[in-house]
Backbone bond lengths (Angstrom), bond angles and torsions (degrees), N, CA, C in turn:
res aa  C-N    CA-C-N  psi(-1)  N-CA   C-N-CA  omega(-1)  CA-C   N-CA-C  phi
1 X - - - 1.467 - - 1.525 109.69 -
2 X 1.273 110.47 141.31 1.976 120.81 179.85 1.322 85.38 -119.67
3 X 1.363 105.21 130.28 1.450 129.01 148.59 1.500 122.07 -117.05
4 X 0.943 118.70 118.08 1.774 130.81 -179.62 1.793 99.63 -76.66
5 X 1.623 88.66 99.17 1.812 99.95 173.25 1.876 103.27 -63.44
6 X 1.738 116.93 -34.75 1.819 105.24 -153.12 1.482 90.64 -128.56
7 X 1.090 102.70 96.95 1.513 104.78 161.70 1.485 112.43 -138.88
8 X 1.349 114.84 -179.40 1.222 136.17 -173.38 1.261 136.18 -122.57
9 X 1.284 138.84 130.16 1.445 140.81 166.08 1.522 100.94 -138.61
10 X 1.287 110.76 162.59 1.707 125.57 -161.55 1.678 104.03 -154.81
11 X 1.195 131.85 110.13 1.453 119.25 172.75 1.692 113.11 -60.76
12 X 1.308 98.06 -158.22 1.537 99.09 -173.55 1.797 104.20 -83.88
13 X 1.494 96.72 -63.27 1.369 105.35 167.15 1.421 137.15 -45.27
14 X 1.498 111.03 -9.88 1.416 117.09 176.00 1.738 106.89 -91.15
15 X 1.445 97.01 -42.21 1.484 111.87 172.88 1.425 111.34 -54.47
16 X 1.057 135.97 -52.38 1.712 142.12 -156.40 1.859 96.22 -86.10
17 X 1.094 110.77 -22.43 1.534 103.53 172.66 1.577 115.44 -109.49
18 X 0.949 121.34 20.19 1.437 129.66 -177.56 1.446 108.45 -117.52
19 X 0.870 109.63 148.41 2.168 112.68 -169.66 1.252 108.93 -90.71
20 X 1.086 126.58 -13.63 1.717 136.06 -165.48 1.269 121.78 -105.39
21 X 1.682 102.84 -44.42 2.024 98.34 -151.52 1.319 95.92 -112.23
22 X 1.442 104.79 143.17 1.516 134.28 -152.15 2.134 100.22 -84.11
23 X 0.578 134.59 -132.66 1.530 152.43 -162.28 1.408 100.42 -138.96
24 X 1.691 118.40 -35.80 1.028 103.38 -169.03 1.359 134.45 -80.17
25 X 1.753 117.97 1.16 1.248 161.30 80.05 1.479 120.55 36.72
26 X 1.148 112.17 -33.82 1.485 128.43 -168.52 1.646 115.51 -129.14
27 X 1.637 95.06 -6.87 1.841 83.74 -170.11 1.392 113.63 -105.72
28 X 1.402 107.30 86.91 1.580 118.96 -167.05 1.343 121.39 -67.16
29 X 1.475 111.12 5.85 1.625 130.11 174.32 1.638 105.86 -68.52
30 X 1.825 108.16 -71.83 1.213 129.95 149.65 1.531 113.94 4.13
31 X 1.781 93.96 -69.19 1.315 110.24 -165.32 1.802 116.28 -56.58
32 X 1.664 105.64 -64.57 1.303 106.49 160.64 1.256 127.85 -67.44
33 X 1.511 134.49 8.09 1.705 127.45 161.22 1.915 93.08 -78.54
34 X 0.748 106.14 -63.59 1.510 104.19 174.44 1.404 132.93 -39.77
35 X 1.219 106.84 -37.12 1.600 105.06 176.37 1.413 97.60 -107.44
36 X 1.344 138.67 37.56 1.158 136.71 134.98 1.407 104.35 -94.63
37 X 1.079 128.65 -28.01 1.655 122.58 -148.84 2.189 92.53 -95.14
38 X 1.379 95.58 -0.42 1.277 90.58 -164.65 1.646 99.82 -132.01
39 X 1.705 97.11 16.20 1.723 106.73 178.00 1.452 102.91 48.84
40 X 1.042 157.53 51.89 1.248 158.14 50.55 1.884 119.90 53.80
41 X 1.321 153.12 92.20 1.006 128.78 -156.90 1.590 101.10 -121.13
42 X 1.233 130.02 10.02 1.328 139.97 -161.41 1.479 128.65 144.50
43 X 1.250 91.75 133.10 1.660 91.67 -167.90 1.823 94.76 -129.09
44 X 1.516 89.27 168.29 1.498 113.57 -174.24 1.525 107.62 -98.66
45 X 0.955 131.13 112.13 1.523 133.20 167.30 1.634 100.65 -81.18
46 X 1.287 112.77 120.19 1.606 125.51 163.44 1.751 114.64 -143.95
47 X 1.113 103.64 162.96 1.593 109.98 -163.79 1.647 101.37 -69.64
48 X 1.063 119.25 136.11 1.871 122.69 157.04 1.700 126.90 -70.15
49 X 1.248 96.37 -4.81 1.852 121.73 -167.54 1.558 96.77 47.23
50 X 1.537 92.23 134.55 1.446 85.20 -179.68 1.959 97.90 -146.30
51 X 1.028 137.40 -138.61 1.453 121.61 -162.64 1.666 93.76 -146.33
52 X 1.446 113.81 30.81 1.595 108.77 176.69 1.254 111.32 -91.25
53 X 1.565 135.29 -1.95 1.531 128.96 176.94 1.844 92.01 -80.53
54 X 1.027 106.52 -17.87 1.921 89.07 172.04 1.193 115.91 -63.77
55 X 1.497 122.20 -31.34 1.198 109.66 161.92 1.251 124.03 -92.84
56 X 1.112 112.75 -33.47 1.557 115.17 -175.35 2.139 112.84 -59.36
57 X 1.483 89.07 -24.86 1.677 107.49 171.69 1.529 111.14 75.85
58 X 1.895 103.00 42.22 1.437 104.43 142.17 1.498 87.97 152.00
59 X 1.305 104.43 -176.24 1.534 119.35 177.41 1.508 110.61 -101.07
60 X 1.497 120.68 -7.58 1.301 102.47 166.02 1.179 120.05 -74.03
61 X 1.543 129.61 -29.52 1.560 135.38 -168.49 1.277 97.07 -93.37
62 X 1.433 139.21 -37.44 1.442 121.61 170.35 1.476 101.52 -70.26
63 X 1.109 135.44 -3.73 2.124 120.19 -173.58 1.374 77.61 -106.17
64 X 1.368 162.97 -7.04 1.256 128.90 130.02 1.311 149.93 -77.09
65 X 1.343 103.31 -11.34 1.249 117.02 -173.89 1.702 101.19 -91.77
66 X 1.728 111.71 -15.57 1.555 104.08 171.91 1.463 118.92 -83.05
67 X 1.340 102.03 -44.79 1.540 131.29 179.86 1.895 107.60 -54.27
68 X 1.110 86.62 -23.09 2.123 93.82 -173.72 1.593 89.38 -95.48
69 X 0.891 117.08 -51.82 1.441 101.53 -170.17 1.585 121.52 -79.54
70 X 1.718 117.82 -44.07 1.583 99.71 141.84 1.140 126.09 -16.28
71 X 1.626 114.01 -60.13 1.666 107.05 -155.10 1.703 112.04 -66.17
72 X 1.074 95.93 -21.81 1.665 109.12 177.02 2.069 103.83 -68.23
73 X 1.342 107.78 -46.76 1.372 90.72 174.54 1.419 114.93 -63.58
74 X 1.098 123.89 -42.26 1.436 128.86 -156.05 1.644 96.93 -69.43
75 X 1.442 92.60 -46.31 1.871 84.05 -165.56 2.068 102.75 -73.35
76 X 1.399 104.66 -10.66 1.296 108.57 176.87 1.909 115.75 -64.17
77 X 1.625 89.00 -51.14 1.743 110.30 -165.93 1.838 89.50 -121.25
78 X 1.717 122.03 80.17 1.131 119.66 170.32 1.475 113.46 -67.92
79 X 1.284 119.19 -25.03 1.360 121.93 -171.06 1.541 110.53 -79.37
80 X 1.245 109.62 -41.25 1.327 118.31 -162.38 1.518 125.23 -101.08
81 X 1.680 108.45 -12.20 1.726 110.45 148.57 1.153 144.40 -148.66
82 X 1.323 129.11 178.56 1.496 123.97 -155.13 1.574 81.06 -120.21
83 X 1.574 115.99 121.98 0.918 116.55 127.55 1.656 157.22 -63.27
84 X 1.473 123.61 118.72 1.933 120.81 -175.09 1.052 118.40 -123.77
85 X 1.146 101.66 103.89 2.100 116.93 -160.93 1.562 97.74 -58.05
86 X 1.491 102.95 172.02 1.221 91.29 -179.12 1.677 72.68 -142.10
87 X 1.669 93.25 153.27 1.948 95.08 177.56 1.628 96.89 -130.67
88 X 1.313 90.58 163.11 1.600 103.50 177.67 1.202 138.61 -59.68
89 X 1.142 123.39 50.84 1.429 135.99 175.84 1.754 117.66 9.55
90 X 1.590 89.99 -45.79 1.677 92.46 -144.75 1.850 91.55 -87.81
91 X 1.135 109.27 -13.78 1.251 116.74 179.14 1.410 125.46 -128.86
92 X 1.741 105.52 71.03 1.752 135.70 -176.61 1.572 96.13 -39.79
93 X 1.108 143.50 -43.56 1.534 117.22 -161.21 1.531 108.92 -89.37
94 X 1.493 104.11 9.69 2.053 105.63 173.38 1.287 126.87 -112.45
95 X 1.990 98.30 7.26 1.873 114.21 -152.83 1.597 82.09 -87.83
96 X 0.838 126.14 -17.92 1.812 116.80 -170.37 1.438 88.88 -88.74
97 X 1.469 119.22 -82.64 1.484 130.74 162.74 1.937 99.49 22.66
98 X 1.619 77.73 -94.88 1.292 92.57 179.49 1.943 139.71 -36.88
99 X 1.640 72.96 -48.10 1.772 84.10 174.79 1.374 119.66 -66.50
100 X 1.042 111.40 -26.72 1.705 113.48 -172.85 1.907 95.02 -92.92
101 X 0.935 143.68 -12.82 1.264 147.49 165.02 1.593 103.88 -66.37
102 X 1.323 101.82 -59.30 1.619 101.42 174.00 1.347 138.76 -66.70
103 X 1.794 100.64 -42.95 1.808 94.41 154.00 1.546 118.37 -70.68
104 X 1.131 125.56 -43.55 1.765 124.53 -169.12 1.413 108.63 -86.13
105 X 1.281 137.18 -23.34 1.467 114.21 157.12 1.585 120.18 -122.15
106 X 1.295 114.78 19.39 1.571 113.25 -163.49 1.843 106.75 -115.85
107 X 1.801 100.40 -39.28 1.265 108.36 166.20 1.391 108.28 97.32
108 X 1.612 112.58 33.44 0.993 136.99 171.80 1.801 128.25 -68.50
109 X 0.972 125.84 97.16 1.684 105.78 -166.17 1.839 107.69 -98.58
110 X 1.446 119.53 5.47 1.455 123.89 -173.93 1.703 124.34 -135.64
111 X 0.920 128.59 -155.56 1.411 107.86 -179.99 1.551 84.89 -166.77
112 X 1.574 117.07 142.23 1.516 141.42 -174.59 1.632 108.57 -110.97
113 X 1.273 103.73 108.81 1.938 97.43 166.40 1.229 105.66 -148.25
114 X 1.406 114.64 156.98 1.591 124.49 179.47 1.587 93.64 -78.82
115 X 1.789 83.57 176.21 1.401 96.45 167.96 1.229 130.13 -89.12
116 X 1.368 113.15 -11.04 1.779 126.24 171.29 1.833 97.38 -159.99
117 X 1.509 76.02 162.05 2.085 92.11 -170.51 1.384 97.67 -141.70
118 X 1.441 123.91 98.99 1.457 136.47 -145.11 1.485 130.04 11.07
119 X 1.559 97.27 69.52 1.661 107.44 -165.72 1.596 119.64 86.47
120 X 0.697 131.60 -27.84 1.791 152.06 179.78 1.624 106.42 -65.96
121 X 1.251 97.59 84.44 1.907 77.77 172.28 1.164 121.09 -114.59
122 X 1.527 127.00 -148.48 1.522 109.09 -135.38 1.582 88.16 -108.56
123 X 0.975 135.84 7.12 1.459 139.21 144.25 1.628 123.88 -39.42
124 X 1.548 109.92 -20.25 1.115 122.57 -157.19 1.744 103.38 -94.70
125 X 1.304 118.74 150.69 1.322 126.14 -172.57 1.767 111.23 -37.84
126 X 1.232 93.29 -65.70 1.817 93.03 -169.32 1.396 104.06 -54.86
127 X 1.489 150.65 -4.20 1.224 122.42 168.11 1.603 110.30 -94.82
128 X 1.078 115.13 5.86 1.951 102.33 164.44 1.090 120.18 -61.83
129 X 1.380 118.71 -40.73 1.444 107.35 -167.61 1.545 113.00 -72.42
130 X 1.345 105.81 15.58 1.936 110.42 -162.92 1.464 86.90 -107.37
131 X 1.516 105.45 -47.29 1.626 129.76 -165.92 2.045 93.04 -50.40
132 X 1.014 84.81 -69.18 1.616 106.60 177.49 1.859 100.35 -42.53
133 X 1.270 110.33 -56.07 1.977 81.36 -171.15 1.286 95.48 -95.38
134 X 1.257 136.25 -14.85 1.734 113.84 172.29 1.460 115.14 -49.13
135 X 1.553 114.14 -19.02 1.069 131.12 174.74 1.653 126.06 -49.31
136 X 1.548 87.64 -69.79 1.376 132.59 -168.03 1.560 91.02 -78.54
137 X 1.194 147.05 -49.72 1.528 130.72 161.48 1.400 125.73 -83.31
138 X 1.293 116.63 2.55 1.636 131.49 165.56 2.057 89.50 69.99
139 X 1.420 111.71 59.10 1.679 106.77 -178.98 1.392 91.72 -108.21
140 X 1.423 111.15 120.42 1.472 114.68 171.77 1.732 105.33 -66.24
141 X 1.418 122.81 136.32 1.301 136.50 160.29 1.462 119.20 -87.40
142 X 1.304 109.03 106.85 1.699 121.76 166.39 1.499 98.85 -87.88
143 X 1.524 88.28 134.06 1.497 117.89 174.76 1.800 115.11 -124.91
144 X 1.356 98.20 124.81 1.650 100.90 -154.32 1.686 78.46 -115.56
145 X 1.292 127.56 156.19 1.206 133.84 169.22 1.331 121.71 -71.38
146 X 1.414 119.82 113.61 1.507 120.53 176.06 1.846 114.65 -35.51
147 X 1.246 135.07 118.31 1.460 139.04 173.12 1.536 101.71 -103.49
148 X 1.125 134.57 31.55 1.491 115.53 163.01 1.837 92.31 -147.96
149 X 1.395 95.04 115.46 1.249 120.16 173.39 1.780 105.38 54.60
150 X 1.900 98.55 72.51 1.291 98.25 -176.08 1.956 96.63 -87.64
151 X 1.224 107.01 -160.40 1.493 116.53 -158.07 1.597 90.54 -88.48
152 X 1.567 106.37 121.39 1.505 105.02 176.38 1.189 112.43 115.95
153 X 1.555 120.15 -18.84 1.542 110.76 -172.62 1.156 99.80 -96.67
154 X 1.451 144.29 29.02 1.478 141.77 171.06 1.543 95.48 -96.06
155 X 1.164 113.18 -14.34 1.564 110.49 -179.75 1.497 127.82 -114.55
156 X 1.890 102.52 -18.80 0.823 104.80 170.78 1.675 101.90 -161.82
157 X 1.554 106.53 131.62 1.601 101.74 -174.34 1.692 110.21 -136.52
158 X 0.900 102.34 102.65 1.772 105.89 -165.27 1.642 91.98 -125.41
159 X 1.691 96.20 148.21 1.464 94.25 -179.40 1.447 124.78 -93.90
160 X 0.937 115.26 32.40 1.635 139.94 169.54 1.650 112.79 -113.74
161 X 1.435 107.54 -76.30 1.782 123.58 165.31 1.153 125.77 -47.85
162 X 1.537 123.36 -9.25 1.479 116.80 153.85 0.900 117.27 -87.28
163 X 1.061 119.17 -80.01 2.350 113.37 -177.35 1.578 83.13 -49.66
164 X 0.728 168.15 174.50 1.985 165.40 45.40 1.421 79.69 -137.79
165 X 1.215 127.30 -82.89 1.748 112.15 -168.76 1.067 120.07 -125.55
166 X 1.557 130.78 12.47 1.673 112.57 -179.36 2.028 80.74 -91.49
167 X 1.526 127.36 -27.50 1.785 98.20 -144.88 1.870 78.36 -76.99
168 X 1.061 117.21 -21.83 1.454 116.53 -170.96 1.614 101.64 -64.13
169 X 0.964 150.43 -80.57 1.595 146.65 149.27 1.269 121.72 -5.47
170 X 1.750 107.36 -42.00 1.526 106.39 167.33 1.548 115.99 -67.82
171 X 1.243 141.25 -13.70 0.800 161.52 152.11 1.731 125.81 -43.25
172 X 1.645 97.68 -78.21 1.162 105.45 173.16 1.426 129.16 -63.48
173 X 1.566 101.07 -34.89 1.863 104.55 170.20 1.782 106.83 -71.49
174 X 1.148 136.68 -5.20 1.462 147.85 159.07 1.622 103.43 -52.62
175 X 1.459 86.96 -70.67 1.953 99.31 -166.69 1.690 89.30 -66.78
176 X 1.265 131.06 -37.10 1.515 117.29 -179.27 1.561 127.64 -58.32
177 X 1.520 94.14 -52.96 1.528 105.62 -179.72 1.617 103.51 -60.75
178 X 1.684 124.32 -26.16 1.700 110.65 -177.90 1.688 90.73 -59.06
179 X 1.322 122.98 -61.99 1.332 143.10 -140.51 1.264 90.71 -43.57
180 X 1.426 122.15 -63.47 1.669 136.26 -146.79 1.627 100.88 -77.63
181 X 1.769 115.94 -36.92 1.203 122.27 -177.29 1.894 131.13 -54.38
182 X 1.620 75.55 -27.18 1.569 117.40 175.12 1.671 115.65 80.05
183 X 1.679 104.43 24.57 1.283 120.28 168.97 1.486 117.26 -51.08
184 X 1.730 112.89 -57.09 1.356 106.57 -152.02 1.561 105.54 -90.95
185 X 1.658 106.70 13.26 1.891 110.98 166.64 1.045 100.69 -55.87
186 X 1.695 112.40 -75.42 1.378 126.24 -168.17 1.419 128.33 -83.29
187 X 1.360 116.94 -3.64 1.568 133.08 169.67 1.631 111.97 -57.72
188 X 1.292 118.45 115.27 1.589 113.80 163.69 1.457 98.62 -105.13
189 X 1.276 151.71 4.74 1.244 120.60 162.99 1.547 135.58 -50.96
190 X 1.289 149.14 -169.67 1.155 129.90 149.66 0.895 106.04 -115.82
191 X 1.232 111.73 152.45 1.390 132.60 177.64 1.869 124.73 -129.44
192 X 1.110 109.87 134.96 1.627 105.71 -163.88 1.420 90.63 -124.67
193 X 1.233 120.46 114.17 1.696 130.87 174.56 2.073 105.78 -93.90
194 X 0.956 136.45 136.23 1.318 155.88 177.66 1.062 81.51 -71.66
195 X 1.367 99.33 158.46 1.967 141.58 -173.80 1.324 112.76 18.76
196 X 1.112 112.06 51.92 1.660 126.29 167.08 1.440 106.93 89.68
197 X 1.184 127.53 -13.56 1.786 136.56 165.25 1.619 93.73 135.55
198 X 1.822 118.04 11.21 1.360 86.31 168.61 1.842 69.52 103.06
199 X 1.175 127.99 178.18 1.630 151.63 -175.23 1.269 95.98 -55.59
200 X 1.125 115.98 -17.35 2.107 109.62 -161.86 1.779 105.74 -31.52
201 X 1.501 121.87 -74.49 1.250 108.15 -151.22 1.479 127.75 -81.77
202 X 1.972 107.73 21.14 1.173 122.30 173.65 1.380 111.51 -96.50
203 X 1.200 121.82 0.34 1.729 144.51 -136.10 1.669 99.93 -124.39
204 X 1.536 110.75 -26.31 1.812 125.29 -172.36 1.539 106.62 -17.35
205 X 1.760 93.89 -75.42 1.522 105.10 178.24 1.501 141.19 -74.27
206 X 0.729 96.02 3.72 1.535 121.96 172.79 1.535 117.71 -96.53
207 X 1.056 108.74 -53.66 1.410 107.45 173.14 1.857 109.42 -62.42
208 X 1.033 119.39 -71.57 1.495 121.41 178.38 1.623 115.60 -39.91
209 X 1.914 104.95 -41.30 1.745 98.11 -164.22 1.605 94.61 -91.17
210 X 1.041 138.74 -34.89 1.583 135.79 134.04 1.554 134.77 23.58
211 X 1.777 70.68 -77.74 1.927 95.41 178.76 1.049 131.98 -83.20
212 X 1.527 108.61 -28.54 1.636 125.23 152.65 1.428 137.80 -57.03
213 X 1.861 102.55 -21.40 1.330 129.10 179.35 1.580 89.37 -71.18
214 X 1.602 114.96 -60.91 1.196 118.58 -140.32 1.762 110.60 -91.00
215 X 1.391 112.09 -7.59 1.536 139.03 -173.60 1.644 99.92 -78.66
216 X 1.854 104.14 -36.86 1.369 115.10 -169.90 1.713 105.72 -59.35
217 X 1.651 113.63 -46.69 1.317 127.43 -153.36 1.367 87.17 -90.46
218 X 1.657 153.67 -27.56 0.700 135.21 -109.74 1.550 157.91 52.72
219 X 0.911 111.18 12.07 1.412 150.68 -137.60 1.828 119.76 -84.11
220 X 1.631 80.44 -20.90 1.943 96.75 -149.64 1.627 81.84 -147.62
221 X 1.517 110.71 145.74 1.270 85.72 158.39 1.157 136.44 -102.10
222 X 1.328 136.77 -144.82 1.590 136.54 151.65 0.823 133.18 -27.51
223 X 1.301 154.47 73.35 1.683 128.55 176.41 1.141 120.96 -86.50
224 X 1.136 135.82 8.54 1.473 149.73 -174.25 1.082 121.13 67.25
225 X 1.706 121.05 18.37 1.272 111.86 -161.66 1.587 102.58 177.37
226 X 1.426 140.47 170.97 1.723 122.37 158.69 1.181 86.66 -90.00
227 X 1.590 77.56 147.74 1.957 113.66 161.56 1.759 116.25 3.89
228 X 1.662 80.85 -77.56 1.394 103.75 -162.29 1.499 121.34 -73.91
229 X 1.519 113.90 6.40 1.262 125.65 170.85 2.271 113.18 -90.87
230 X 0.925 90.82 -10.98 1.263 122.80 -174.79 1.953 119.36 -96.54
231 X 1.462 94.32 -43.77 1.455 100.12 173.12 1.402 111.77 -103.10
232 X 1.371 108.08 -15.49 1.710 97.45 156.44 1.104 147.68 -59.02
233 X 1.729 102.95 -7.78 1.800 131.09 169.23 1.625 114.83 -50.14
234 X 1.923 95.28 -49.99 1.634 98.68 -170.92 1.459 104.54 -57.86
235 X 1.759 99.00 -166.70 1.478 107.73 167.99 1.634 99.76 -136.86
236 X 0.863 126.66 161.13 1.333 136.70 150.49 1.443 154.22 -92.41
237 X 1.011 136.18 153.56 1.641 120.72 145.74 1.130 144.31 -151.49
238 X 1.015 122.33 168.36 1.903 121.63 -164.69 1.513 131.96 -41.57
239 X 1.422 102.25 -23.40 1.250 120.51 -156.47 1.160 120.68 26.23
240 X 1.676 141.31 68.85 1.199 128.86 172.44 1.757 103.23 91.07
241 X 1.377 140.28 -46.43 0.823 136.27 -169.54 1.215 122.32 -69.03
242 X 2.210 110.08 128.84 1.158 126.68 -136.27 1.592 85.52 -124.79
243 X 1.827 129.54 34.80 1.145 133.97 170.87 1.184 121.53 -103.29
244 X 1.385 120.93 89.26 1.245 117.46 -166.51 1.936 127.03 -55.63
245 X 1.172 90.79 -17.73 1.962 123.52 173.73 1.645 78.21 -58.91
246 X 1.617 134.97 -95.89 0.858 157.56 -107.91 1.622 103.80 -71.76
247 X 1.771 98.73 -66.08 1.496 113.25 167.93 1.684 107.64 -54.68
248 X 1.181 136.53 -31.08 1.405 141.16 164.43 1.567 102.65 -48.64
249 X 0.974 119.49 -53.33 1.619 107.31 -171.73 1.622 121.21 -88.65
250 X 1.411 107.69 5.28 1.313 116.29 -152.47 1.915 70.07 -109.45
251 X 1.063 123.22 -69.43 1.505 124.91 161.88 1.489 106.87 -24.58
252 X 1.034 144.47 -105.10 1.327 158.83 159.70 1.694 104.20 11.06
253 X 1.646 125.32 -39.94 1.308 108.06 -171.73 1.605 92.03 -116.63
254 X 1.191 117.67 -39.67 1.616 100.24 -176.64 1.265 119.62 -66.14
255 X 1.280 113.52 -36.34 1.927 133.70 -161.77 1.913 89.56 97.34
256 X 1.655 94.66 176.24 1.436 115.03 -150.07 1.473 80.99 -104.72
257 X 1.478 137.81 -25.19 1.141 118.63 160.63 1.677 131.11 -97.90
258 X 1.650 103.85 53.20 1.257 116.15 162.15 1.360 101.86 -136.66
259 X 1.206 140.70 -15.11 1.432 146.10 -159.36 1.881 94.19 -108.16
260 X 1.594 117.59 129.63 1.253 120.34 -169.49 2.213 89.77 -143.73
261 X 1.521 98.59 144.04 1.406 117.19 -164.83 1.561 103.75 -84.80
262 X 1.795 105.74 120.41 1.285 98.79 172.81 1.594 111.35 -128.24
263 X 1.662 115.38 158.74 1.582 92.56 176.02 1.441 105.43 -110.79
264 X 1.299 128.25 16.83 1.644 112.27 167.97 2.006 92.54 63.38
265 X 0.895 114.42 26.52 1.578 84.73 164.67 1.621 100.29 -106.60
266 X 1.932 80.65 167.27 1.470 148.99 24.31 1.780 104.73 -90.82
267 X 1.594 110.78 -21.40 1.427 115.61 -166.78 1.934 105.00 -41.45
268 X 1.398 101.67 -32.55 1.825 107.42 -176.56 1.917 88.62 -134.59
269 X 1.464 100.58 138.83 1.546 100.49 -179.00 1.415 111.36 -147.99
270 X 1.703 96.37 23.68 1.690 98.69 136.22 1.293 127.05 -124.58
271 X 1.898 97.05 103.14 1.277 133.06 177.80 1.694 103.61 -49.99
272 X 1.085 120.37 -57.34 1.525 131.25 -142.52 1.963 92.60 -69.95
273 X 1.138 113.25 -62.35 1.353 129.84 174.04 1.980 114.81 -32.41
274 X 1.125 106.52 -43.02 1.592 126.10 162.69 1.517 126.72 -59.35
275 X 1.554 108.20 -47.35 1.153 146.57 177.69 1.523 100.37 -73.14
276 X 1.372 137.59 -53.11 1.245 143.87 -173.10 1.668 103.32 -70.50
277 X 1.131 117.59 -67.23 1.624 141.06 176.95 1.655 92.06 -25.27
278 X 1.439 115.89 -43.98 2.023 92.84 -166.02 1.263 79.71 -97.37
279 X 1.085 143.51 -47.52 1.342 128.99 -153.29 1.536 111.80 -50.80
280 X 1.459 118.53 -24.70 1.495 144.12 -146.60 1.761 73.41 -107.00
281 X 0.919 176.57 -8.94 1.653 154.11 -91.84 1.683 82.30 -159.24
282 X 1.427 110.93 129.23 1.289 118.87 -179.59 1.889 118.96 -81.46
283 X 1.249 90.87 47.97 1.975 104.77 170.88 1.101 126.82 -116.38
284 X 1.124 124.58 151.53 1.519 114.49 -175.76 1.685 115.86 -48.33
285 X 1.147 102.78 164.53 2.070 106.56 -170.51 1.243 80.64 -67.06
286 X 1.532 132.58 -56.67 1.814 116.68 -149.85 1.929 108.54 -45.20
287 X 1.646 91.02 -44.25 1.761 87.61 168.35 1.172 150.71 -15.71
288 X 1.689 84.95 -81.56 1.439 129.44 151.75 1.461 107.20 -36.19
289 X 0.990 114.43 -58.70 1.501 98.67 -172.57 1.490 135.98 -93.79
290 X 1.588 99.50 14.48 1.532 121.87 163.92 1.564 101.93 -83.44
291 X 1.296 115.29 -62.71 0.648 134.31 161.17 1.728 125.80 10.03
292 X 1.971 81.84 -79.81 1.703 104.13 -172.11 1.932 108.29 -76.97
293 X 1.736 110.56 -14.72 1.286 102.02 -174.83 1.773 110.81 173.26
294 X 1.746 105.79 -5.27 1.327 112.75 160.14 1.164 139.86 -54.82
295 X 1.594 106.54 -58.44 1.233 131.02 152.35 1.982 114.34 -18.61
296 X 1.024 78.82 -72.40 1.918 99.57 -173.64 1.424 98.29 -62.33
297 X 1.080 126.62 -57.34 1.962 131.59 -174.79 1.744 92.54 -59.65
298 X 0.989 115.71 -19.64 1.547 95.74 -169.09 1.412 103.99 -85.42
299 X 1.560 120.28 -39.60 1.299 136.40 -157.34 1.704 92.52 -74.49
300 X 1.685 116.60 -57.30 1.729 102.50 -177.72 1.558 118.23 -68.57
301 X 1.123 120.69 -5.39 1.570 123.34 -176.05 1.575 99.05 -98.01
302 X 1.127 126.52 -7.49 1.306 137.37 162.39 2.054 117.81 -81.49
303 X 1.104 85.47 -31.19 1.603 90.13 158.08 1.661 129.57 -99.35
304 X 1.224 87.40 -15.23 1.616 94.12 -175.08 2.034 104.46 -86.62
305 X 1.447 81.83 0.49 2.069 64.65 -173.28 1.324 78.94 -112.36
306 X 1.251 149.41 22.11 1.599 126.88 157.85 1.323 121.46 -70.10
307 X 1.467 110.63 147.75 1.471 98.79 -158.87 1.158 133.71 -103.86
């Protein structure tokens, strides 16, 4: 079985107020000719973050207006997707509100958040209590990289050099700031960070010989542990990436059962090429085939037997 951890859908209304995403965004026909043509058995619908609550005038009315119209695909194509609500960030006393609206009447089994919400990331108080029942209902959390005013574009904003490496950084200083906060010690939720967590598994040695430098002087404090014993909790995924080097190293530091296969569409819409890349990956097939959709089948059948 293939399950598509990073994909995309966009209603109309999210599209027409957003500066970026095309129509093509919205054509969920598209979507399933493709992930048939690429044996495909289920995909994850999660948000791309995009900048339409500026108009819409917040993230509570766009986390319904996404979450309502998901629910219409899902209950349309039950077989073929996973709905991951996304809640209103900007307004903490409705993110529960919301979430329990979306799993108990919407048919939601995941939960959608950026990696920062104007600098604010998920290190920050108001996401425990989410942290806490993703827990308590075993809902894996996809984390897509914040794209509007990620970390770095106050200094530098080019339309190439932002998505290429600041949303990637926005990312990794996400999974960093949990690390240091000392969230992801004691955190059992899951959590799935986009494009490998952001730089994380190029970062291995550095982070650990780093902290030991700086543990020596006093410098840093405690974490109870190195770095990388700590960021080996998350999970990851490919996002689209058709580098077989890349997914190799992302394998190599998490293990093959933390790393789960995504194709980033429509943003990248060659699926098959992604799909080929692990299969091609010198690990045993069982890997491979967590990998391509095990991983993920294990995590919703883990919610589905709660009682």
């Amino acid at each position: 079985m293939i399950i598509d951890s990073h994909s995309h859908w966009l209603p109309e209304e999210i599209i027409t107020n957003a500066h970026f995403f095309s129509n093509a965004w919205g054509d969920i026909e598209s979507q399933i000719k493709a992930m048939v043509e690429a044996g495909i058995n289920q995909a994850v619908l999660s948000y791309p973050t995009t900048d339409a609550h500026l108009k819409l005038g917040g993230l509570d009315r766009l986390a319904r207006i996404y979450n309502d119209n998901i629910a219409k695909i899902i209950k349309r194509y039950p077989d073929k997707f996973i709905g991951a609500a996304v809640l209103p960030a900007d307004n903490p006393s409705q993110m529960l509100d919301e979430l329990k609206r979306a799993t108990q009447e919407l048919g939601f089994k995941a939960i959608s958040l950026a990696s920062s919400y104007n600098g604010t990331y998920l290190d920050d108080s108001r996401f425990l209590p989410i942290f806490r029942e993703a827990e308590a209902l075993r809902l894996p959390i996809f984390v897509h990289s914040q794209i509007i005013d990620p970390i770095g574009v106050e200094r530098v904003k080019d339309p190439l050099l932002t998505p290429v490496i600041e949303y990637i950084f926005d990312t990794a200083i996400c999974v960093g700031k949990l690390l240091m906060a000392g969230i992801l010690k004691d955190l059992e939720a899951t959590l799935i960070f986009g494009y490998f967590g952001g730089a994380l598994p190029f970062l291995e040695h550095r982070f650990d010989t780093t902290y030991q430098m700086l543990r020596g002087m006093n410098f840093v404090k405690d974490l109870g542990g190195l770095p990388t014993e700590f960021l080996k909790k998350i999970y990851v995924d490919t996002g689209g990436d058709r580098n077989k080097a890349n997914i190799d190293i992302a394998v190599s530091f998490f293990g093959a059962s933390h790393v789960v296969w995504g194709s980033d569409w429509p943003a990248k819409k060659d699926i098959s090429s992604g799909i080929k890349a692990v299969q091609e990956l010198d690990i045993p097939q069982a890997d491979k085939d967590k990998i391509l959709g095990g991983n993920l089948a294990q995590m919703f059948s883990a919610r589905s037997e709660i009682p």
